[in-house]
N, C-alpha and C positions, 0 to 999 in steps of 0.2 A: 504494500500500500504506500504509496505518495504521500511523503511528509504535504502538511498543509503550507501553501507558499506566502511566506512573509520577508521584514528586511527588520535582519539586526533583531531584538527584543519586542518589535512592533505585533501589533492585531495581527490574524490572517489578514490575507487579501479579498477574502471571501468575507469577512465580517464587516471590513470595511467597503465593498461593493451593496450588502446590504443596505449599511446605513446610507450612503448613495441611495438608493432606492427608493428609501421611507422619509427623506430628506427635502420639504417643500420648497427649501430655499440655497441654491445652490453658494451662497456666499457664505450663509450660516454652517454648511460644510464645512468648506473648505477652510472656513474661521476656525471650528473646532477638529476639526482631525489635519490641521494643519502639521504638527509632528509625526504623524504617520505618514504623511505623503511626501517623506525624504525619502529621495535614492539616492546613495551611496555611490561618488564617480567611479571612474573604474580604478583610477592609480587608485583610491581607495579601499578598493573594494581585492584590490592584489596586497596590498599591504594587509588586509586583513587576513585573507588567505595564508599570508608567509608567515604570522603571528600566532594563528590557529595553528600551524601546522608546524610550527616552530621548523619552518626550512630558510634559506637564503636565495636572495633571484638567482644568483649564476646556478645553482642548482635546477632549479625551475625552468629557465633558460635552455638551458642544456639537455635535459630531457623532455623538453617540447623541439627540439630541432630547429629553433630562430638564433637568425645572425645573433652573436654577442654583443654587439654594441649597440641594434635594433631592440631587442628584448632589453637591453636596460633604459632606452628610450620610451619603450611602450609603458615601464616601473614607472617610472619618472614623469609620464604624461606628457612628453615633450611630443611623442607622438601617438596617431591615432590608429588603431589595431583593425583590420581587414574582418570578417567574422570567422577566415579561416585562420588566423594570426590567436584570434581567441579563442577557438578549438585548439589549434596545438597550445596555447598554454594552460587547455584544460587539461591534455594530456598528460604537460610537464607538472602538474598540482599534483598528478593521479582524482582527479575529481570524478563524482559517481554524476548521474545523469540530472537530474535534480540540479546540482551543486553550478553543473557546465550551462543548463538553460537560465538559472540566477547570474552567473557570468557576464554570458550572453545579454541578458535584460541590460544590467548596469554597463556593457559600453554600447548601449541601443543598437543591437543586432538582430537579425531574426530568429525565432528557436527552432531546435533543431525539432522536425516533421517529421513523423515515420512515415509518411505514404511518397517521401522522395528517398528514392533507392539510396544515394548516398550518405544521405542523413542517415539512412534505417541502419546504415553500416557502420555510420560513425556514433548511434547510438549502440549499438552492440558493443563495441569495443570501448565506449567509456562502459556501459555494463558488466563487461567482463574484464576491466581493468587490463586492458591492453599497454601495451607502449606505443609511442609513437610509430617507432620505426615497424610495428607490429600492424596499427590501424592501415598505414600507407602501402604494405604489404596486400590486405584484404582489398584495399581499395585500388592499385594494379590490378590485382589479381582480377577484380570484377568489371577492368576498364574504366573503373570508375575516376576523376579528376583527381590528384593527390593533393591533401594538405598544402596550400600554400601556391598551388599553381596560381598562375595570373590569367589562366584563360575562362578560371570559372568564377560566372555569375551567380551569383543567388538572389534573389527579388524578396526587398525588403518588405514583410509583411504590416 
């Protein structure tokens, strides 16, 4: 079962879409669940990751397959992460599927879909805790575009 999706110590999302709902006044919302409805940037949201996980970026780095001086740029916010850029550094976390769509949300990417073949493959292998060089194997294997290619698009939902 799917942990319920929230950010940080916050409500569900689902709790707070309710009150949405039942909410006659959309300023009186937004007034009171005004601290719930922070997200967490991404260099944030990596720095939190490497704390929880008590790991260091060049580790991280290194095990997702990104340039070294790119991967500590993407740390550092100076620049902006492709969605394939943010899968392989799900990879390098070892993050489980849940954890890579939370990822994903916080540097505004799409999530990953099972009814697109190479999502379904890249959800498998965060499911079963793949490595990199593991996923991009499967995903050769299937023809499918590898991690990082620059020829594939994905359409931002």
């Amino acid at each position: 079962m799917e942990k319920e999706d929230r950010f940080e110590n916050g409500i569900p999302t689902s709790s707070l879409l309710n009150r949405l709902f039942k909410s006659s006044d959309l300023n009186d919302f937004l007034k009171e669940n005004e601290k719930e409805m922070v997200i967490p940037t991404f260099m944030e949201h990596l720095d939190r990751l490497c704390r929880e996980r008590n790991v260091i970026r060049e580790h991280v780095i290194n095990r997702s397959g990104i340039e070294r001086c790119f991967g500590h740029q993407l740390f550092r916010g100076t620049r902006k992460p492709s969605r394939d850029n943010v899968l392989r550094l799900a990879f390098g976390f070892g993050l489980n599927v849940e954890e890579t769509q939370e990822l994903l949300r916080s540097a505004k990417k799409a999530p990953l879909y099972p009814r697109i073949k190479r999502d379904a493959a890249i959800i498998f292998g965060l499911s079963h805790q793949q490595t990199i060089m593991e996923i991009q194997s499967v995903l050769n294997d299937l023809e499918l575009s590898l991690l990082g290619e620059e020829k594939y698009e994905h359409t931002e939902r």
